[in-house]
VONU-725728 format. One line per 8 residues: for each residue x, y, z of C-alpha. Coordinates in Angstrom, 2 decimals. Each point is the difference from the previous one (the first is absolute). Layout:
BEGIN
X/Y/Z | ...
REM end
This chain:
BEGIN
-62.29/170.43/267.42 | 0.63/-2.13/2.94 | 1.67/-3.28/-0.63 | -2.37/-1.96/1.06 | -2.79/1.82/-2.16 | 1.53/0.05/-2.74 | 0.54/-3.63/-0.03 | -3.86/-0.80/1.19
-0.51/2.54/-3.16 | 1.73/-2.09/-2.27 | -2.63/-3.23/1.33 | -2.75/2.38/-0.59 | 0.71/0.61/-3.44 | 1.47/-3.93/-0.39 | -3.76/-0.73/0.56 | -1.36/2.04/-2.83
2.04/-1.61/-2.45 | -0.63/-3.38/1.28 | -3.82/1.29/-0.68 | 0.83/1.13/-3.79 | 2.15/-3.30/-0.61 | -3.07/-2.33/1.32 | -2.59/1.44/-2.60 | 2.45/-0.16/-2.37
0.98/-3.64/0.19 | -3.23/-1.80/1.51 | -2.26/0.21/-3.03 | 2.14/-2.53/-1.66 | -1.82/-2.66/1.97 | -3.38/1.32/-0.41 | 0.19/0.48/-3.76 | -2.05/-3.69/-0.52
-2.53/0.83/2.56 | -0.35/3.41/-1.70 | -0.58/-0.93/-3.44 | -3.19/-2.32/1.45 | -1.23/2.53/2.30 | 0.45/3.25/-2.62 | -0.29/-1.77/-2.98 | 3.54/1.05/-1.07
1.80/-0.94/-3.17 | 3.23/-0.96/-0.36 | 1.11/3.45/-1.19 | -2.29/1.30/3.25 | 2.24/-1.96/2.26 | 3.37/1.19/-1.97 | -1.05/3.93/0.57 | -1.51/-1.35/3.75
4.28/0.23/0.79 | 1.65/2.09/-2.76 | -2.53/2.94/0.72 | 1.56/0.09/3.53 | 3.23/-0.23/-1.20 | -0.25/2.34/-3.19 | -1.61/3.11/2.64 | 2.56/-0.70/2.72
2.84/0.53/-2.83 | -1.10/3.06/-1.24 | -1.68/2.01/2.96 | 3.39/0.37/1.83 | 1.12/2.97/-0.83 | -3.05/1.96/-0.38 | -0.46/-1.30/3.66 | 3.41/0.55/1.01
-0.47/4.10/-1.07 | -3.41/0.33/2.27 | 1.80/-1.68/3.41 | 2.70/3.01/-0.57 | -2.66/2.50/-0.83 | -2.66/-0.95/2.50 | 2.09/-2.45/2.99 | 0.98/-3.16/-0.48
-1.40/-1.51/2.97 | -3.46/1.29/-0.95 | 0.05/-1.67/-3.77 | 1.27/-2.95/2.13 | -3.29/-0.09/1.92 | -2.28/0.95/-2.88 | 1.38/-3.06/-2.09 | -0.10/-2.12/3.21
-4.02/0.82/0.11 | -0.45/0.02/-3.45 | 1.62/-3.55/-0.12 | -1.85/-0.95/2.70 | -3.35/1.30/-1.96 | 0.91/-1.97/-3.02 | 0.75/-3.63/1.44 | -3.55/0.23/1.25
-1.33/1.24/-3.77 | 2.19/-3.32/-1.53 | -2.43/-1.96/3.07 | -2.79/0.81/-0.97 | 0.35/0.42/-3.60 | -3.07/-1.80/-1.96 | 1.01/0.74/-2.87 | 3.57/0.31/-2.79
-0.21/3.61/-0.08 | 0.10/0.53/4.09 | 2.58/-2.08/0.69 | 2.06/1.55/-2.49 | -0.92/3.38/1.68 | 1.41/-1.04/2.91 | 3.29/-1.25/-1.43 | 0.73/3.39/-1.42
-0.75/1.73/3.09 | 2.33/-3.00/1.95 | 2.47/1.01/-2.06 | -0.14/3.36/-0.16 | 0.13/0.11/3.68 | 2.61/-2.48/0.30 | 2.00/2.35/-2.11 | -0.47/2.92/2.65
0.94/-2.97/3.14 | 3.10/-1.08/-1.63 | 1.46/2.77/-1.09 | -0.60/2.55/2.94 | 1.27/-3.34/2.04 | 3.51/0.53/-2.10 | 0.22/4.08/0.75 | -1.10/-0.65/3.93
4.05/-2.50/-0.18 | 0.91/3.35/-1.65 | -1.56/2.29/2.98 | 0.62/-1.94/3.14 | 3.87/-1.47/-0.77 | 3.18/1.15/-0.74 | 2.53/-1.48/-2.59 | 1.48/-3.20/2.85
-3.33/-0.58/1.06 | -1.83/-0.29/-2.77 | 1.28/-3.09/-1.52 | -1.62/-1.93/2.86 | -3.42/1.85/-0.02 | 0.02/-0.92/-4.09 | 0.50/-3.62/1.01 | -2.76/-0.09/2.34
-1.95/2.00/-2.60 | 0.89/-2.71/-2.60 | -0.53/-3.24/1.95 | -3.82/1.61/0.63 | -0.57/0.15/-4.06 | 1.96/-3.66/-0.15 | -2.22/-1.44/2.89 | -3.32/0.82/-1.96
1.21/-1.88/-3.36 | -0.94/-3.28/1.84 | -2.52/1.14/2.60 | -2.69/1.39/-2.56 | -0.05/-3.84/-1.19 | 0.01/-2.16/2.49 | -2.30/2.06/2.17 | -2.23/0.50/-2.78
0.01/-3.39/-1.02 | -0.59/-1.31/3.81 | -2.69/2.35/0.38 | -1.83/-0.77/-3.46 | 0.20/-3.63/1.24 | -1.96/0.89/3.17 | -1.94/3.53/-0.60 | -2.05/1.94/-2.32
1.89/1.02/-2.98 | -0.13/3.98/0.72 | 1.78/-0.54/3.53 | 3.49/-0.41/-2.45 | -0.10/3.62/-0.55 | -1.94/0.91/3.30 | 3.18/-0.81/2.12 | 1.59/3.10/-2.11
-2.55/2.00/2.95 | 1.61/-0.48/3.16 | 3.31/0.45/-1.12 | -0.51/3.04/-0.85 | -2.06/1.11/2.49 | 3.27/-0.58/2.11 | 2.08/1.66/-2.23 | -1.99/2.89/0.06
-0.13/0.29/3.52 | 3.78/-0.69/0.35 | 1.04/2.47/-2.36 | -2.53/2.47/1.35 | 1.54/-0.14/3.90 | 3.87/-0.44/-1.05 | 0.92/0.75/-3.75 | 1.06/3.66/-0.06
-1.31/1.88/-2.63 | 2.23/1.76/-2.88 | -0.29/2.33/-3.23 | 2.37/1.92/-1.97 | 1.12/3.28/1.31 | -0.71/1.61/-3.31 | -2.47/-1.25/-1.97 | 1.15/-1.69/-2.95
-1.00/0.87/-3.47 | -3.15/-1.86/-1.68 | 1.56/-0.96/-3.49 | -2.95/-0.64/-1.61 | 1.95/-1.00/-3.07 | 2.37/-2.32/1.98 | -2.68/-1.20/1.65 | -2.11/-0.75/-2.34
2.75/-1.30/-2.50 | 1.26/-2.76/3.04 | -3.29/-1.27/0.10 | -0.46/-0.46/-3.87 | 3.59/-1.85/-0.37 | -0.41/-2.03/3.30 | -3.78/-0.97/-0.84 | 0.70/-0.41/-3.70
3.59/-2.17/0.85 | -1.87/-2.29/3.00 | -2.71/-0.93/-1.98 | 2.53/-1.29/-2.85 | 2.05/-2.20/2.79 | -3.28/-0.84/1.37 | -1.44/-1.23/-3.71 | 3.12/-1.42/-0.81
0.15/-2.12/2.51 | -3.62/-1.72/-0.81 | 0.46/0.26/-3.85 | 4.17/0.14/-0.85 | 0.77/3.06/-2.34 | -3.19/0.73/-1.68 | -0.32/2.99/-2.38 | -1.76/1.85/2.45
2.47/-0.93/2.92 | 2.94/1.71/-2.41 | -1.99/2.89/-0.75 | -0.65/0.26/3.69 | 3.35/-0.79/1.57 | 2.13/2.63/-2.52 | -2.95/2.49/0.54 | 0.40/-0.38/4.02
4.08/0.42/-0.47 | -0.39/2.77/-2.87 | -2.56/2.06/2.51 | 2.52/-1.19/3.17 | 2.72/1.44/-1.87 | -1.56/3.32/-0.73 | -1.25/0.60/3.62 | 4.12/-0.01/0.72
0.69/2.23/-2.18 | -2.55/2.19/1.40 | 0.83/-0.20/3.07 | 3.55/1.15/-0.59 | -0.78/2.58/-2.57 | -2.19/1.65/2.93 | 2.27/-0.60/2.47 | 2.54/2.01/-1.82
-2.33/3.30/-0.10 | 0.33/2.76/2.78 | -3.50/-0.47/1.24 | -0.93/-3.62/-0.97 | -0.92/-2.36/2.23 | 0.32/-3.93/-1.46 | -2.42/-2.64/1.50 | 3.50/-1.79/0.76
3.24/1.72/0.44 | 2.63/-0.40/-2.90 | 3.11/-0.67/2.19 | -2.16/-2.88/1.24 | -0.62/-1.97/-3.68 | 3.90/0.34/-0.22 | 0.96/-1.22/3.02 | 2.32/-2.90/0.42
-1.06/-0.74/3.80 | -3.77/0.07/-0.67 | -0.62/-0.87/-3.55 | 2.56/-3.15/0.80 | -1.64/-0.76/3.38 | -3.68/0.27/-1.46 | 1.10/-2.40/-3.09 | 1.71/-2.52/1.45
-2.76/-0.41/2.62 | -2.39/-0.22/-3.33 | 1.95/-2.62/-1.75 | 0.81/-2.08/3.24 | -4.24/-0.61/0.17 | 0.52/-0.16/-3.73 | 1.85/-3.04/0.72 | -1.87/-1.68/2.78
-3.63/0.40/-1.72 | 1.16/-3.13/-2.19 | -0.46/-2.45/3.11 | -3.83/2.02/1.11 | -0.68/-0.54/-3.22 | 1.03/-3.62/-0.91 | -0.52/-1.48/3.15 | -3.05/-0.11/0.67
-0.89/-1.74/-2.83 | 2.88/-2.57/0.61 | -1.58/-0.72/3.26 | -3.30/-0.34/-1.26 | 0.11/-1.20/-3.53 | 2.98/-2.38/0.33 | -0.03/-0.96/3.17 | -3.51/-0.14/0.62
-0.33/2.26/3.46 | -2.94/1.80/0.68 | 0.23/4.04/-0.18 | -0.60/-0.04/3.90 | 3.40/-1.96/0.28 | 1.47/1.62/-3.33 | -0.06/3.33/2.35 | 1.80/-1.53/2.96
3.05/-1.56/-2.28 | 0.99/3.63/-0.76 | 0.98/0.75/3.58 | 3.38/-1.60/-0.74 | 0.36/2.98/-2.00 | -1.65/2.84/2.17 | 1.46/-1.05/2.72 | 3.52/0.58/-1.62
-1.47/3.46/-1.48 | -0.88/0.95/3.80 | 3.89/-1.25/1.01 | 1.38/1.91/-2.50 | -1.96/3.07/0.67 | 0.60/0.10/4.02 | 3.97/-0.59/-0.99 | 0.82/2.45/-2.31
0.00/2.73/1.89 | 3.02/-1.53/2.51 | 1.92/-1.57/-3.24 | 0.02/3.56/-1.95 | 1.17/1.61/3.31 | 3.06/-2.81/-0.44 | 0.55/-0.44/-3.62 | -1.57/3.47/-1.25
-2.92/-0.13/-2.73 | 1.51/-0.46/-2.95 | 1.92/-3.43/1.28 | -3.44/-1.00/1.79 | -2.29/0.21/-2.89 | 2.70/-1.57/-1.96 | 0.12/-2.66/1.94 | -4.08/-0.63/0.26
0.16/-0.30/-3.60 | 2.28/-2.85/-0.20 | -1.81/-1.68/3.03 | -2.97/0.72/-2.33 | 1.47/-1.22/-3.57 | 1.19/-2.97/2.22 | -3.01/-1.24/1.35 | -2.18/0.73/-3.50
3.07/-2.57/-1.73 | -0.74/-2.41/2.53 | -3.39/0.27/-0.75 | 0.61/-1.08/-3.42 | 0.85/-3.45/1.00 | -3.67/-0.66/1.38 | -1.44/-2.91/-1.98 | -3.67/-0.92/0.36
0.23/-1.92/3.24 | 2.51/1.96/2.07 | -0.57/0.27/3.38 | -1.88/2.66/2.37 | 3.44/-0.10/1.52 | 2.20/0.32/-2.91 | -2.43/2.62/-1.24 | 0.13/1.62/2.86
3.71/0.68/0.72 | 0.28/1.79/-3.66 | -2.87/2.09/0.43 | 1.03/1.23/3.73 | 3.32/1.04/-1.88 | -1.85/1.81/-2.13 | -2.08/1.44/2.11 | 3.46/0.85/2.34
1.38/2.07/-2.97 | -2.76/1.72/-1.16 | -0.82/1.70/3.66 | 3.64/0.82/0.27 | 0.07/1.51/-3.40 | -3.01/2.22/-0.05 | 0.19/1.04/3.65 | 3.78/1.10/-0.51
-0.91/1.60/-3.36 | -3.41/1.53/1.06 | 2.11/1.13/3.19 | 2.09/1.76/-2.77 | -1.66/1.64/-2.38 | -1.84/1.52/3.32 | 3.45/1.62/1.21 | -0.20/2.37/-2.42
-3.51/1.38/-0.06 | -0.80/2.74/2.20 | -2.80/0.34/2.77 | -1.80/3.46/-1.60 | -1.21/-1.55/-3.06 | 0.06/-4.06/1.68 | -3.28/-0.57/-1.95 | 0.44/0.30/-3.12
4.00/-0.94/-0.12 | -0.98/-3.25/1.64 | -2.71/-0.58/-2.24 | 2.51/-0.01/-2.99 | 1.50/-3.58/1.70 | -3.38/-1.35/0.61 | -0.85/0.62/-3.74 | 3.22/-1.73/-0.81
-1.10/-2.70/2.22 | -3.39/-0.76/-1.20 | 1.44/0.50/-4.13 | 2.17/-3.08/1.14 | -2.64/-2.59/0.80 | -1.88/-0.16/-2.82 | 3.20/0.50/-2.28 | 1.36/-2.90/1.71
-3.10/-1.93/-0.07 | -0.41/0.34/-4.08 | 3.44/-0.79/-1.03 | -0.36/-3.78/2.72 | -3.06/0.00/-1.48 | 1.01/-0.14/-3.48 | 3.20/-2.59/0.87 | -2.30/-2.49/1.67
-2.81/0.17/-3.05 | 2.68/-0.05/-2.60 | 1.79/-3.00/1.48 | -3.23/-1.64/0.94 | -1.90/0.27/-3.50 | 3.77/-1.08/-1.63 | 0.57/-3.15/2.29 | -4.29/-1.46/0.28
-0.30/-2.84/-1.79 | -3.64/0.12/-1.24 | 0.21/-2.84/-2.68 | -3.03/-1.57/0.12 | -2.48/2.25/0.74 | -2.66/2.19/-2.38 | 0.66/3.27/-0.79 | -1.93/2.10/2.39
1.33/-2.55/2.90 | 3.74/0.68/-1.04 | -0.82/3.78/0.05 | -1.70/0.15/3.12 | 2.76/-2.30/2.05 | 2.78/2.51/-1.53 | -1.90/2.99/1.32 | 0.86/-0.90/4.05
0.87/-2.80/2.42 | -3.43/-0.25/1.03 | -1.74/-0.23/-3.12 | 2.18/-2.88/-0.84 | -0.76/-1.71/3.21 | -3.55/0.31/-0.48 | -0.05/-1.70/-3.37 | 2.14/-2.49/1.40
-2.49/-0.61/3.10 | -3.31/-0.22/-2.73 | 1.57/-2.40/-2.09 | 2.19/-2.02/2.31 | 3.13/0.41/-2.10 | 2.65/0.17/3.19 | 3.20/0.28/-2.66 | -1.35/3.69/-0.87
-0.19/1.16/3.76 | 3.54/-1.30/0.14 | 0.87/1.62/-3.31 | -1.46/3.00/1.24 | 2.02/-0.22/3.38 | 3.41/-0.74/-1.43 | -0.68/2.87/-2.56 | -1.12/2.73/2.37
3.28/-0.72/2.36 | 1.78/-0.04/-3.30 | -1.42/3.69/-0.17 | 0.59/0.44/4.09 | 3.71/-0.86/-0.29 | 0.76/2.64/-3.00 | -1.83/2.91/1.81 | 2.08/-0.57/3.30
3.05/-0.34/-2.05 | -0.86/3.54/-1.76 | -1.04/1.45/3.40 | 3.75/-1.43/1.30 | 1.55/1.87/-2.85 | -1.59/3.03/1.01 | 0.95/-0.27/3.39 | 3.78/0.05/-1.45
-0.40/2.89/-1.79 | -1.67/1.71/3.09 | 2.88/-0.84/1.74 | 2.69/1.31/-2.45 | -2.64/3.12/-0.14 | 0.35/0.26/3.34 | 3.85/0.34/0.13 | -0.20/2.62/-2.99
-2.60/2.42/0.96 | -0.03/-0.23/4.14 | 2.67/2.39/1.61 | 2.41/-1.75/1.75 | 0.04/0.50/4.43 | 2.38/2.53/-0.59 | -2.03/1.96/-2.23 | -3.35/-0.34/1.76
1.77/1.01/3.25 | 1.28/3.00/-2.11 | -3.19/0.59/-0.94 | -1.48/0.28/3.22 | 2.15/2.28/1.52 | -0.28/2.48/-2.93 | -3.96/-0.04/0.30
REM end
């Protein structure tokens, strides 16, 4: 391709995931306004989000193995339209059961725009360009963390409710048309094998393993959520073995090569991008409800307080292309990680009345080394995957990638309920009061609101950033070991450059 295409190429397909990040972040606004308008329980409202999530997870690879069989840029467009055809379904959903219909098919389709996204990096750009395409690739998916929110919230403050998820429509009318005109389209030479078993057992163990995160997360370690989570690894586990066993016959053809689940440069790359978001999800998660629930912000200006920290995201994205082509990849993610575990033990010291500013300046750190980190380790684990079977190689890091999030966000989870149940003082009350202000934040500020008892919503807000400061302090300690990781399983310059030339 022509420079100059391939770059507009890259904007085309920048667009689609800015499309599959908006419906996946701008239903956390309308999740009150839903419950009135669909009569939607509390568990309705949990599955409203987690159903996206829990589809996206697991359709990857399936997905991934069509845009090699069939052309990636024409699963590209079918998702695009298919997304497209489901934001409208969540608009004018009267009822539970359609608006969960379209949430699978979101999902489902943002599956097929993120990951065919990945492979077109793969396509259009060699091994020095790349790192700078996967920065602008990641500062698109950072950029719609904050936008679903505070455009949703602005327009649910102005609009009709179903205009949240209408706005999904003209992106992706544009992205269609842009990757129509310029996005070249691409398919494995030979077609790759189907592996139904492979298939089949990566959808089990990723389902099965993504609904435990996703459970544990709302409920700690249940029963169920064990049964789940070793069942998910157990089937995981298995669907490696196969993959190696029929990778080792004459005539097999795996769903993923072999040489790839043992590879230093990808499986590193692809893990340490995982547990950099691992690390970050803490702050999405805790924030928020800082803002809101100790602070007192509405969710409209809850939204805009995270730029601090999308801002640095985009920063660190856009620069880790140039610092990896100084420093090489191993040194650069290396260093994100300690820009990130610094900025998370900063954020440790944040008391209840800390400053927008104060606030601020830890979360754009954070925000600085998690785009270096998962740009330079994305950029990475790309290196070594090959253009003829982009699809479903690429899909592996993206399943990586969406495993992390909710993994992240049950283990912060559990920190900030554990430390919050341990440190409210609910002396005082009746039984079912103390129960309910244990369960959240909000529940504690409500009782606290009906009976005027102002000592409990301070209780409440001295507990939960109790809770807040243990959960960055446990994401900081996994940003150290992500940068130790990195130093042990990243090849050094010299053996990446080795690398290259031998390919």
């Amino acid at each position: 391709m022509v420079d100059n295409t391939r770059w507009w190429a890259l904007a085309a397909v920048t667009v689609s995931v800015l499309a599959a990040g908006l419906g996946g972040t701008v239903v956390v606004v309308a999740l009150p306004v839903l419950a009135r308008e669909l009569h939607a329980t509390q568990s309705d409202l949990v599955w409203f989000q987690t159903i996206y999530l829990l589809v996206m997870a697991v359709a990857v690879l399936p997905i991934g193995l069509v845009g090699d069989w069939i052309g990636r840029k024409r699963v590209t467009v079918v998702s695009l339209l298919v997304f497209g055809t489901a934001s409208t379904v969540c608009a004018f959903a009267t009822s539970v059961e359609q608006f969960m219909i379209g949430r699978v098919l979101q999902g489902l389709s943002a599956a097929g725009i993120t990951v065919m996204a990945m492979s077109a990096l793969i396509v259009m750009f060699d091994d020095d360009e790349r790192p700078k395409a996967v920065g602008i690739y990641q500062a698109a998916n950072f950029v719609a963390l904050p936008l679903g929110p505070i455009l949703g919230g602005w327009m649910l403050s102005k609009f009709w409710w179903g205009w949240v998820f209408l706005i999904n429509v003209p992106v992706v009318l544009i992205a269609i048309v842009a990757c129509c005109l310029i996005v070249p389209e691409s398919r494995a030479d030979e077609r790759p094998g189907l592996d139904p078993a492979g298939t089949l057992a990566s959808v089990v163990g990723l389902t099965v393993f993504v609904y435990g995160l996703i459970r544990a997360g709302d409920d700690g370690v249940t029963p169920v959520v064990a049964l789940a989570l070793i069942g998910g690894v157990c089937t995981l586990s298995w669907f490696v073995y196969w993959e190696r066993r029929l990778g080792r016959r004459p005539n097999g053809r795996p769903l993923i090569s072999p040489s790839l689940l043992t590879s230093r440069t990808f499986m590193g790359g692809a893990l340490l991008a995982g547990l950099a978001g691992m690390a970050m999800i803490g702050v999405l998660l805790t924030m928020p409800q800082y803002f809101e629930g100790v602070q007192g912000e509405d969710v409209l200006t809850s939204g805009m307080r995270l730029l601090p920290l999308i801002v640095g995201m985009v920063v660190g994205s856009a620069s880790a292309g140039p610092v990896a082509q100084r420093m090489g990849a191993r040194s650069t993610v290396t260093v994100g990680f300690l820009a990130l575990a610094a900025g998370l033990a900063w954020g440790v010291t944040t008391g209840p009345g800390s400053s927008s500013t104060y606030i601020g300046g830890w979360m754009t750190l954070v925000g600085l080394g998690t785009g270096l980190t998962m740009s330079a380790a994305t950029a990475v684990a790309l290196s070594g995957l090959t253009k003829e079977r982009s699809g479903t190689e690429s899909a592996v890091v993206q399943a990586l990638n969406k495993t992390s999030g909710p993994l992240g966000t049950a283990v912060m989870g559990s920190v900030v309920v554990a430390v919050y149940h341990a440190r409210l003082d609910v002396s005082g009350l009746s039984e079912s009061a103390a129960a309910a202000a244990r369960s959240s934040l909000f529940d504690a500020l409500a009782i606290a609101d009906e009976s005027g008892a102002s000592e409990l919503a301070d209780a409440a807000g001295t507990a939960f950033v109790d809770g807040l400061r243990v959960a960055l302090m446990v994401s900081a300690t996994i940003a150290v070991v992500g940068a130790i990781g990195a130093r042990i399983l990243l090849p050094s310059r010299r053996q990446q450059n080795a690398m290259t030339d031998n390919r």
